[in-house]
FITORRO-777649 format. One record per residue (C-alpha): x, y, z; residue in one letter. Coordinates in steps of 0.05 Angstrom, whole numbers, plus 5000, padded with zeros to 4 digits. Example, Ala and Ser with C-alpha at 12.3 -4.5 7.8 and 13.67 -1.06 7.14 Angstrom:
2
xx/yy/zz/tigu
5246/4910/5156/A
5273/4979/5143/S
This chain:
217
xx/yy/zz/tigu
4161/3724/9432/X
4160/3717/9359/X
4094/3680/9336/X
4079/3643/9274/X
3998/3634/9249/X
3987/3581/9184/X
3936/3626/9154/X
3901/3608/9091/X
3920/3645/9023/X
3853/3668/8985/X
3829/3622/8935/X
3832/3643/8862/X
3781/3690/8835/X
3750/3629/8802/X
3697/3595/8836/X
3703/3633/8891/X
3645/3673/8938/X
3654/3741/8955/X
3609/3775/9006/X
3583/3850/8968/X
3521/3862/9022/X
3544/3923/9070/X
3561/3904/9138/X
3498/3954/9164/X
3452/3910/9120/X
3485/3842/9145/X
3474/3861/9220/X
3408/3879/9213/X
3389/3819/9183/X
3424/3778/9238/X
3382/3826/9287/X
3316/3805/9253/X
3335/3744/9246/X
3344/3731/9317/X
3284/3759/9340/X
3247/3698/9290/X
3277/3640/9329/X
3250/3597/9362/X
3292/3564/9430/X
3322/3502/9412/X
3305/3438/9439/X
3345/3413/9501/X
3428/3388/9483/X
3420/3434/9412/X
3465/3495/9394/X
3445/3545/9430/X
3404/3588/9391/X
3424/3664/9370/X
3418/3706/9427/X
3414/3791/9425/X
3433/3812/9492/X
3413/3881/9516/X
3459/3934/9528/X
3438/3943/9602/X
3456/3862/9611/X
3521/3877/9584/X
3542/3934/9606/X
3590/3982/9564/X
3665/3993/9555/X
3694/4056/9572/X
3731/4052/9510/X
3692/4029/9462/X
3650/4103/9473/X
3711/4146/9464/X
3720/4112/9393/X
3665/4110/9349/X
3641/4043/9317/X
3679/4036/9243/X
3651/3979/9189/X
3716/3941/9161/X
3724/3886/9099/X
3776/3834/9140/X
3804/3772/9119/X
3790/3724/9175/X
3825/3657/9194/X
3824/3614/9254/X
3879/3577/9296/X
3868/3529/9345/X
3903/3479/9398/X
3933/3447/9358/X
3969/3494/9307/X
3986/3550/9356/X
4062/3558/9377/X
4083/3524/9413/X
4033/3467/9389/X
3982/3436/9437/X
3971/3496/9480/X
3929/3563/9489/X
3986/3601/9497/X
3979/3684/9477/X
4020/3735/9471/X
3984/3796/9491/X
3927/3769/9547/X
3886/3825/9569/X
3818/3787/9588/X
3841/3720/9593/X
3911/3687/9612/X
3899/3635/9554/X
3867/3641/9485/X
3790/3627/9498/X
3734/3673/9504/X
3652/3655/9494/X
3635/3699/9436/X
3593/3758/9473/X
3613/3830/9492/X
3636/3822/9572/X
3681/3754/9540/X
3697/3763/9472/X
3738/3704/9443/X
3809/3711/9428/X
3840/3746/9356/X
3919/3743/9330/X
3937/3805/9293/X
4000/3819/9239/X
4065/3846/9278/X
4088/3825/9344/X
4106/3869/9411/X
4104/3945/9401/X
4093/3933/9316/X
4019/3901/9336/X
3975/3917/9280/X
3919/3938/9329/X
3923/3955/9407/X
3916/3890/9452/X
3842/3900/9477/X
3813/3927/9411/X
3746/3890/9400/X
3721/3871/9334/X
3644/3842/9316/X
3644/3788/9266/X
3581/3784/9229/X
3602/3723/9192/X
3604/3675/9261/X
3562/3720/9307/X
3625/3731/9361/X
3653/3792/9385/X
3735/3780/9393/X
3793/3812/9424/X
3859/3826/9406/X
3901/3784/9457/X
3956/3752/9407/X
4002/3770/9357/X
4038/3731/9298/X
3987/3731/9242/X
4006/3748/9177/X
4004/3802/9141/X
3929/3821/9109/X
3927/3801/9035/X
3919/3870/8984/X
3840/3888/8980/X
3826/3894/9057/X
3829/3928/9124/X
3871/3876/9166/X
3877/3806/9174/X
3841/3774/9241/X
3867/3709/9258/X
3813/3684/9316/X
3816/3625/9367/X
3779/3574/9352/X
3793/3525/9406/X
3802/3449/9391/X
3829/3413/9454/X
3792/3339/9453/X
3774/3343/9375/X
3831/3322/9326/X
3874/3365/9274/X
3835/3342/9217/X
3774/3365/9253/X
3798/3436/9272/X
3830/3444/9207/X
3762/3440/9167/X
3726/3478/9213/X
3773/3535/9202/X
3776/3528/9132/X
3701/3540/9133/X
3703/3607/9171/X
3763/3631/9124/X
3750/3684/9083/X
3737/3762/9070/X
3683/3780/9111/X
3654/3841/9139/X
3677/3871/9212/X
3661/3925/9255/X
3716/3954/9305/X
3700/3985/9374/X
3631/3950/9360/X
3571/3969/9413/X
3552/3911/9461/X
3477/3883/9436/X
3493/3849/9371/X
3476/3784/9353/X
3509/3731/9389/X
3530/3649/9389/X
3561/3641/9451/X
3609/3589/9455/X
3675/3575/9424/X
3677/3559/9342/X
3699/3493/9361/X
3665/3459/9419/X
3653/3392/9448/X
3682/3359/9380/X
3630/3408/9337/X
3641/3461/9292/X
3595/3522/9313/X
3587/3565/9263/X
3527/3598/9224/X
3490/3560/9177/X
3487/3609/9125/X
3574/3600/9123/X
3564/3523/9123/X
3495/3531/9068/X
3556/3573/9022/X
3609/3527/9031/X
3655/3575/9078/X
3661/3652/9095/X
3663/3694/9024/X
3726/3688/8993/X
């Protein structure tokens, strides 16, 4: 089935924020990072986890095809702009039978890609890490549009949003919108927030994207 995605258009060269540090420099920062903080007090955000790769175990794919480091435009969709609205409906499910996902390597959170059926702009099942929220996703749906000239591929990535209201799902997307760095076929052990974007009525993203006023532009 033919699905449409309300992605955002990138803001004008003026005023705008564009990430230049190299994706290998961004994740190591997160990794060091992670190592420096401190567990959060009880009810908080969970604090930024780095899993082993023993805990998580490895995917037989992700070996045969080594790690690549891509500039994306990212943009989210939630419950209640998918099609049809209200709903977690996907297109190609592979992990889960509904868009969700928590974020980490074993359950990485749902993505949209351009094209739809055999014209899918990557595989259903390809993982991407997303330095820029700290989630590994999955390819599962189709319908976004195409990616915008000066990038590898537009990722359009589940957000969530059932129990919060459009207004609130709709700023919390505009915040991760952007041109970020990914990496495809990424190795499990990178730093993680687990949880959806938007949980329990709150917007769960990094606080260096909130501290900038979004993902680079």
């Amino acid at each position: 089935m033919k699905r449409s995605r309300h992605s955002r258009l990138p803001r004008s060269s003026a005023g705008s924020v564009v990430l230049g540090v190299p994706v290998c420099s961004v994740i190591a920062l997160l990794v060091l990072g992670a190592a420096a903080l401190p567990p959060g007090p009880a009810g908080s955000e969970p604090a930024l986890r780095v899993a082993s790769a023993s805990a998580l175990g490895t995917d037989p794919a992700s070996l045969s095809h080594p790690a690549r480091h891509l500039r994306i435009y990212l943009t989210g969709y939630s419950f209640h702009d998918n099609t049809p609205p209200l709903s977690a409906i996907i297109s190609a499910p592979v992990l889960h039978r509904t868009a969700g996902g928590q974020g980490t390597y074993r359950d990485p959170i749902t993505v949209a890609v351009p094209g739809s059926g055999a014209t899918m702009k990557w595989k259903p099942g390809t993982r991407f890490y997303l330095p820029s929220v700290r989630r590994y996703v999955i390819v599962e749906d189709s319908g976004a549009s195409p990616a915008p000239a000066g990038v590898d591929t537009h990722l359009d990535m589940w957000i969530g949003g059932r129990g919060g209201t459009r207004g609130a799902t709709d700023d919390c997307m505009s915040k991760l919108t952007g041109t970020v760095p990914a990496v495809l076929n990424p190795s499990p052990g990178l730093p993680v927030i687990a949880g959806p974007i938007f949980g329990n009525r709150v917007c769960r993203i990094p606080l260096l994207n909130l501290l900038s006023g979004g993902a680079g532009r």
